[in-house]
VEXGUPA-122991 format. One record per atom (N, C-alpha, C): residue number from 1; atom name; x, y, z. Coordinates in Angstrom, 1 decimal. Atoms other than C-alpha are relative to their C-alpha. Layout:
<sites>
SITE  fiba  kolba      c1      c2      c3
SITE   NUM     CA       X       Y       Z
...
</sites>
This chain:
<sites>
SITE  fiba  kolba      c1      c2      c3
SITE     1      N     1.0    -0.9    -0.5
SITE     1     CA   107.5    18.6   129.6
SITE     1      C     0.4     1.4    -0.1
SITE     2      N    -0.3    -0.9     0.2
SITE     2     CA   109.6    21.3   129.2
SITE     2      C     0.6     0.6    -0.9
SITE     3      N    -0.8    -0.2     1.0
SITE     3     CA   111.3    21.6   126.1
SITE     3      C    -0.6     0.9    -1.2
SITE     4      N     0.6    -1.2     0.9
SITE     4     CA   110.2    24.7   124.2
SITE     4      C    -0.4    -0.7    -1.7
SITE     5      N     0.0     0.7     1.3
SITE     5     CA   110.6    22.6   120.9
SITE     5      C    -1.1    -0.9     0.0
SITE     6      N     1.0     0.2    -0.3
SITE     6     CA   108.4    20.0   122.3
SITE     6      C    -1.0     0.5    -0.1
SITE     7      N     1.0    -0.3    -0.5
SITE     7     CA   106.0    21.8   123.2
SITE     7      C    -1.0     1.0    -0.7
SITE     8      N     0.6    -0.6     0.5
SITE     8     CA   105.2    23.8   120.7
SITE     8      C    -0.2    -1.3    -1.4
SITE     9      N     0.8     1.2     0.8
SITE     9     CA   105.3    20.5   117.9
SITE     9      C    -1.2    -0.5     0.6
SITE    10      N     0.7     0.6    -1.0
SITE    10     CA   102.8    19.0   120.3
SITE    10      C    -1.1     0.6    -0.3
SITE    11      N     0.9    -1.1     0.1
SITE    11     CA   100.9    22.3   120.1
SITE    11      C    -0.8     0.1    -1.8
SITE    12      N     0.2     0.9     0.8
SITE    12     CA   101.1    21.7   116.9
SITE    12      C    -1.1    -0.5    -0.4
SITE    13      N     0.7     1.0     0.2
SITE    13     CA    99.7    18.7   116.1
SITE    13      C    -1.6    -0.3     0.4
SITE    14      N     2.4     0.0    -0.8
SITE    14     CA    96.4    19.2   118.2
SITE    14      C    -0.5     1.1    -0.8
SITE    15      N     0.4    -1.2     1.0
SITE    15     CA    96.2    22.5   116.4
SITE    15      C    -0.8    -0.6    -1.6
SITE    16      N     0.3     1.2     1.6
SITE    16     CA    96.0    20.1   112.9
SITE    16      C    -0.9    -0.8     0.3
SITE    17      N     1.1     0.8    -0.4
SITE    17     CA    93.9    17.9   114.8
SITE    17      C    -1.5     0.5     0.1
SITE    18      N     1.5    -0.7    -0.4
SITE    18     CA    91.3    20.1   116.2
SITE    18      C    -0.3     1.5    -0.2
SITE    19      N    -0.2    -1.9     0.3
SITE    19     CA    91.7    23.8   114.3
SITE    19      C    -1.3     0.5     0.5
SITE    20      N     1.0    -1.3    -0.7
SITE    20     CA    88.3    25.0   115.4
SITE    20      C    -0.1    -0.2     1.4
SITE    21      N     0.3     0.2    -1.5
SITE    21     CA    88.6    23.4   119.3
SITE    21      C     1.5     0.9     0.2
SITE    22      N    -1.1    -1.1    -0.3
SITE    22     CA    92.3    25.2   119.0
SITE    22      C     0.4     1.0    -0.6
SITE    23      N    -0.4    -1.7     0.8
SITE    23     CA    92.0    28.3   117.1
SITE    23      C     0.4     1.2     1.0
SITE    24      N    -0.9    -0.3    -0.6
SITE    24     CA    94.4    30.5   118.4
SITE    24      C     0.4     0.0     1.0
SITE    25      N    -0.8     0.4    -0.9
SITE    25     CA    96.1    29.0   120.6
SITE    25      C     1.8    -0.2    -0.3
SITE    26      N    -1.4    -0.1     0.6
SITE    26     CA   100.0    29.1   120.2
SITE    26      C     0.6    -1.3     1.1
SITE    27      N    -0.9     0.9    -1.1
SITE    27     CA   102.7    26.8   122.3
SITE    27      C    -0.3     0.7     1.1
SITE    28      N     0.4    -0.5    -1.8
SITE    28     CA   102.2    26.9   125.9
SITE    28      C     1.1     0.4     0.6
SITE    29      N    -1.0     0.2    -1.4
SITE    29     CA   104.8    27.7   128.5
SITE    29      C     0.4    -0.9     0.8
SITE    30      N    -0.4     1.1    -1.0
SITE    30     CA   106.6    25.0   130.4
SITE    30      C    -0.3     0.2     1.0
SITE    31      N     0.5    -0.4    -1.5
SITE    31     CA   105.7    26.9   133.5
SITE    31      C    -1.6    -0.5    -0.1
SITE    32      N     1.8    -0.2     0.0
SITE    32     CA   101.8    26.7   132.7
SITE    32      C    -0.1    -1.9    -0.5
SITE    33      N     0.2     1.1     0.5
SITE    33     CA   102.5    23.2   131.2
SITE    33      C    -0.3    -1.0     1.5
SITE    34      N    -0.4     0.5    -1.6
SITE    34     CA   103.8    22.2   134.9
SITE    34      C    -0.9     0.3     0.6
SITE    35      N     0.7    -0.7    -0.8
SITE    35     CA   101.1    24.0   136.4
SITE    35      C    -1.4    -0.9    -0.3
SITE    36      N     1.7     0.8     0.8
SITE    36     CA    98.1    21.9   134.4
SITE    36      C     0.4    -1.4     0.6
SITE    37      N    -0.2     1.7    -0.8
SITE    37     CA   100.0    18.3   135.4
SITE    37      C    -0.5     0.3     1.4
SITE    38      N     0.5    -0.2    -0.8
SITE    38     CA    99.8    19.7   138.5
SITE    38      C    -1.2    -0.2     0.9
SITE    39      N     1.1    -0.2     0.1
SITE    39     CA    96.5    20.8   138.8
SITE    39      C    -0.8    -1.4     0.1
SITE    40      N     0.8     1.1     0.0
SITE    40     CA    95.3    17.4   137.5
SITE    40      C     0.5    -1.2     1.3
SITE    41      N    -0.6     0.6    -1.2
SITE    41     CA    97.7    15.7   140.1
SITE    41      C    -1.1     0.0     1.3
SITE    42      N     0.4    -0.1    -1.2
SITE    42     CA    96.2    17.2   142.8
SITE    42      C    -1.4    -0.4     0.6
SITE    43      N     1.4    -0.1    -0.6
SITE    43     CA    92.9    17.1   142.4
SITE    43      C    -0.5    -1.7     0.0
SITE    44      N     0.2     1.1    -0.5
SITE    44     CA    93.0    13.5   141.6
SITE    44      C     0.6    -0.7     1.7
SITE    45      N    -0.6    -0.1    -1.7
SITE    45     CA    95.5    13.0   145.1
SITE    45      C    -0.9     0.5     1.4
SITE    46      N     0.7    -0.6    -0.4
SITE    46     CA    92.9    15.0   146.8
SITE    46      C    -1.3    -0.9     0.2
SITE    47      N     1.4     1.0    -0.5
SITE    47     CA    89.8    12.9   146.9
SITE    47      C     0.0    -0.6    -1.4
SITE    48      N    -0.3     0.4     1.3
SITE    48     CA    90.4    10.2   144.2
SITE    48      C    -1.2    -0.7    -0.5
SITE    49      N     1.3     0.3     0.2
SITE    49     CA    86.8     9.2   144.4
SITE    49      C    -0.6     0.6    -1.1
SITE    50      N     0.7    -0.8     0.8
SITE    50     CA    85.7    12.2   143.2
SITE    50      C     0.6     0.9    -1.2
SITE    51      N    -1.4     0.0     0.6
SITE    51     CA    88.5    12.7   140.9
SITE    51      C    -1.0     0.2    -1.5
SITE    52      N     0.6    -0.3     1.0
SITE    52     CA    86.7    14.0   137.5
SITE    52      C     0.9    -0.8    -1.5
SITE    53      N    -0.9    -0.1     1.7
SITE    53     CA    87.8    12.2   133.4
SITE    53      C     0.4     1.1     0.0
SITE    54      N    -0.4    -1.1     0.8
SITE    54     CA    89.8    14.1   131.8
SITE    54      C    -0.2    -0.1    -1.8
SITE    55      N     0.0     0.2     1.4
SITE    55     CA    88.6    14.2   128.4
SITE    55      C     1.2     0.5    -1.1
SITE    56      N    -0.8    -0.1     1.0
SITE    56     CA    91.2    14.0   125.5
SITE    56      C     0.0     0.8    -1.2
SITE    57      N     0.1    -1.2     0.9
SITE    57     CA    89.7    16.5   123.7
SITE    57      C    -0.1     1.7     0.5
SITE    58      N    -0.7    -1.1    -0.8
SITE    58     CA    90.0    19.2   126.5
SITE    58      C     1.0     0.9    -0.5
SITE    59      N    -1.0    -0.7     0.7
SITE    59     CA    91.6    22.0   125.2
SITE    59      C     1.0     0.3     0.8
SITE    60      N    -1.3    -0.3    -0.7
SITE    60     CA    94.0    22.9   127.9
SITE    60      C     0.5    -1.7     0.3
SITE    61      N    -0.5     1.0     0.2
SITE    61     CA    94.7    19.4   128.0
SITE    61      C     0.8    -0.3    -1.2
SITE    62      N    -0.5     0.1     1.0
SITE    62     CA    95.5    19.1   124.6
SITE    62      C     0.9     1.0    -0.3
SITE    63      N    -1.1    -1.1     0.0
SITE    63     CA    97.3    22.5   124.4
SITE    63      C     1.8    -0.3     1.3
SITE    64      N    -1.4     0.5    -1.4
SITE    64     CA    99.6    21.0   127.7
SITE    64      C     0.8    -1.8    -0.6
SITE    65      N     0.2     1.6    -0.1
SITE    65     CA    99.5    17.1   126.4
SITE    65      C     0.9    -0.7    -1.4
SITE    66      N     0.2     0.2     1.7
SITE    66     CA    99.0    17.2   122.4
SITE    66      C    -1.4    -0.8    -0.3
SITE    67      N     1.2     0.5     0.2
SITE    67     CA    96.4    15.7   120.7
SITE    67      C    -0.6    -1.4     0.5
SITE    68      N    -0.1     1.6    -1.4
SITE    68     CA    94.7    13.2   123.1
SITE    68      C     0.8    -0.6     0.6
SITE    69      N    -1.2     0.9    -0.8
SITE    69     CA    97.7    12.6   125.1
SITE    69      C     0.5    -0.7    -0.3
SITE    70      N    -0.8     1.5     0.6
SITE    70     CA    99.0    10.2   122.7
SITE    70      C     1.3     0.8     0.1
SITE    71      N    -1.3    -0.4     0.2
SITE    71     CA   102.4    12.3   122.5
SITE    71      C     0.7    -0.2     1.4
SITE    72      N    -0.4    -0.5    -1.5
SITE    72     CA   102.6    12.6   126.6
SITE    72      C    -0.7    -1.6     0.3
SITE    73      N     0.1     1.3    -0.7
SITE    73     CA   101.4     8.6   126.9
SITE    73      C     0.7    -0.2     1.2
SITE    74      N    -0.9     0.4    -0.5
SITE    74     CA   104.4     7.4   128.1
SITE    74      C    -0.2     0.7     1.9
SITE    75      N     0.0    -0.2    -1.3
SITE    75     CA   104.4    10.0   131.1
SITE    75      C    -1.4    -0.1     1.2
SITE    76      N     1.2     0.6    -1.1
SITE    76     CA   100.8     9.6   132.3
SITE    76      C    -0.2    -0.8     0.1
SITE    77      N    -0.2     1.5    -0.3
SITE    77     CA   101.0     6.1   132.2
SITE    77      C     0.5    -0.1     1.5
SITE    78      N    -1.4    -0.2    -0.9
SITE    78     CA   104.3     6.7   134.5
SITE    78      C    -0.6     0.6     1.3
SITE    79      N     0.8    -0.2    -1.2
SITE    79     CA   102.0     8.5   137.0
SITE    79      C    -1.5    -0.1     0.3
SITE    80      N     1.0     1.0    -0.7
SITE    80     CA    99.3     6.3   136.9
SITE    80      C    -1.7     0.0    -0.5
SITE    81      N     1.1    -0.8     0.9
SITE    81     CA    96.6     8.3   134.6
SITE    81      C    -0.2    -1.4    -1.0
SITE    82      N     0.4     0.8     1.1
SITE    82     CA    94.9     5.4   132.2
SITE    82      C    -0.9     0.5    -1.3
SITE    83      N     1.3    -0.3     1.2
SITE    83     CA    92.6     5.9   129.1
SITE    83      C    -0.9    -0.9    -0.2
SITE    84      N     1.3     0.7    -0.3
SITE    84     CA    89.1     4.1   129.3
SITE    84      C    -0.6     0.4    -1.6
SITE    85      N     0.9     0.6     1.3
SITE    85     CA    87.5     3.4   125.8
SITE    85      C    -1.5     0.7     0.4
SITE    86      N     1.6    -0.2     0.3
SITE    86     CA    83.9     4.6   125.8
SITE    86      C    -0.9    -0.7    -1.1
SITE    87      N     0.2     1.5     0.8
SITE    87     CA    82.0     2.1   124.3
SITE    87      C    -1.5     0.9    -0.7
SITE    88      N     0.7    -0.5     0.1
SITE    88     CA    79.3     3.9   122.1
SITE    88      C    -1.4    -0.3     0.1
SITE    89      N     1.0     1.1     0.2
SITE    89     CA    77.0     1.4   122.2
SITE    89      C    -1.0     0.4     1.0
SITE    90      N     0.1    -0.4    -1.3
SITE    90     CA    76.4     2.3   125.7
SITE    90      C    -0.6     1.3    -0.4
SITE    91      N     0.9    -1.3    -0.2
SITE    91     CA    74.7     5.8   124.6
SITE    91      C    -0.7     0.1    -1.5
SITE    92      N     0.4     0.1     0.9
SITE    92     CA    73.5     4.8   121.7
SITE    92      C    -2.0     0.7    -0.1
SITE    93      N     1.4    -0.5    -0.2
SITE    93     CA    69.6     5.8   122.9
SITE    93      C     0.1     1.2     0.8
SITE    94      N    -0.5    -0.6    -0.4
SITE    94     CA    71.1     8.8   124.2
SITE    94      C    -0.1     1.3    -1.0
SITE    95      N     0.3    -1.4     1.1
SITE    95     CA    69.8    12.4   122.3
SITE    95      C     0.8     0.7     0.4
SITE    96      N    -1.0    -0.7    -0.7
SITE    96     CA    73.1    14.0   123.8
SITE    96      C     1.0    -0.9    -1.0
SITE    97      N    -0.7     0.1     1.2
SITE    97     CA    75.7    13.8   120.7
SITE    97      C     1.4    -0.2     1.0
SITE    98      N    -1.4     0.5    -0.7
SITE    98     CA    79.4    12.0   121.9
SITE    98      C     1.0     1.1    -0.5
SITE    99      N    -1.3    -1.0     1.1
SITE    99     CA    81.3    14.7   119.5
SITE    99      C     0.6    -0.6    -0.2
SITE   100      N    -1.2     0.9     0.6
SITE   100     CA    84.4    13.0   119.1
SITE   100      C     0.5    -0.7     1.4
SITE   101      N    -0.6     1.1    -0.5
SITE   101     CA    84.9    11.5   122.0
SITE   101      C     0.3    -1.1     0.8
SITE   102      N     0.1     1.9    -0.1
SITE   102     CA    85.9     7.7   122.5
SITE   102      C     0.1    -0.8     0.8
SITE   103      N    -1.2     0.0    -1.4
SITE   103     CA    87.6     8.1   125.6
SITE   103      C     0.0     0.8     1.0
SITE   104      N    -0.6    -0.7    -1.2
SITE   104     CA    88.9     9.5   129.0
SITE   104      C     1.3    -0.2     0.3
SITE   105      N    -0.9     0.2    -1.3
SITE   105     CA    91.8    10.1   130.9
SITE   105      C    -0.5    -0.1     1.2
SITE   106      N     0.3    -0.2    -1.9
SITE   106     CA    91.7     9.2   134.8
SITE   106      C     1.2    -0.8     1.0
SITE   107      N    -1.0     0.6    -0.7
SITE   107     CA    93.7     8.2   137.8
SITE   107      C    -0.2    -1.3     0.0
SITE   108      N     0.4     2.0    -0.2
SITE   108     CA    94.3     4.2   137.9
SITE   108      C    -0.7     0.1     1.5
SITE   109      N     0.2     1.2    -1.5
SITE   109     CA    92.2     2.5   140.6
SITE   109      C     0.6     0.0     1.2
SITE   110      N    -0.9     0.2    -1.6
SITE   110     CA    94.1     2.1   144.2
SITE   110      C    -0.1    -1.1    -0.2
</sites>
């Protein structure tokens, strides 16, 4: 989470992924990187009812994560963050366009 090398591959790769959702955007700062887990920490900790997805195509997510958190799996797993499938099928009569995407992040269940 903090490895300047990291973190800019990472940056990276979502860059390659999503050039017009991350045009110019450079590597992040490990301090600001720290500061986004946080953030999402808290607010799920805080009332986990009301605890908002985090979509995978979120640009400060992706700029802190990499491209859909697939590079940073391992540690939101580790604190408890899952990814939920979005089934399209399900909005299929739905005049509100999915963009890209398939999924969420959110806190596991209690």
């Amino acid at each position: 989470m903090t490895d300047r090398e990291s973190l800019r591959k990472r940056a990276e790769q979502a860059i390659a992924a999503y050039p017009d959702t991350m045009e110019g955007m450079g590597a992040p700062e490990p301090i600001n990187v720290l500061d986004i887990l946080r953030l999402y920490l808290t607010n799920a900790l805080r009332n986990h009812q009301r605890s908002k997805p985090i979509s995978p195509g979120n640009k400060r997510f992706m700029h802190s994560f990499g491209a859909e958190g697939v590079p940073c799996k391992d540690l939101l797993e580790f604190l408890e963050f899952v990814y939920n499938e979005v089934r399209e099928d399900l909005f299929a009569n739905m005049e509100v366009a999915l963009a890209d995407e398939l999924g969420y992040w959110c806190v596991a269940p209690a």
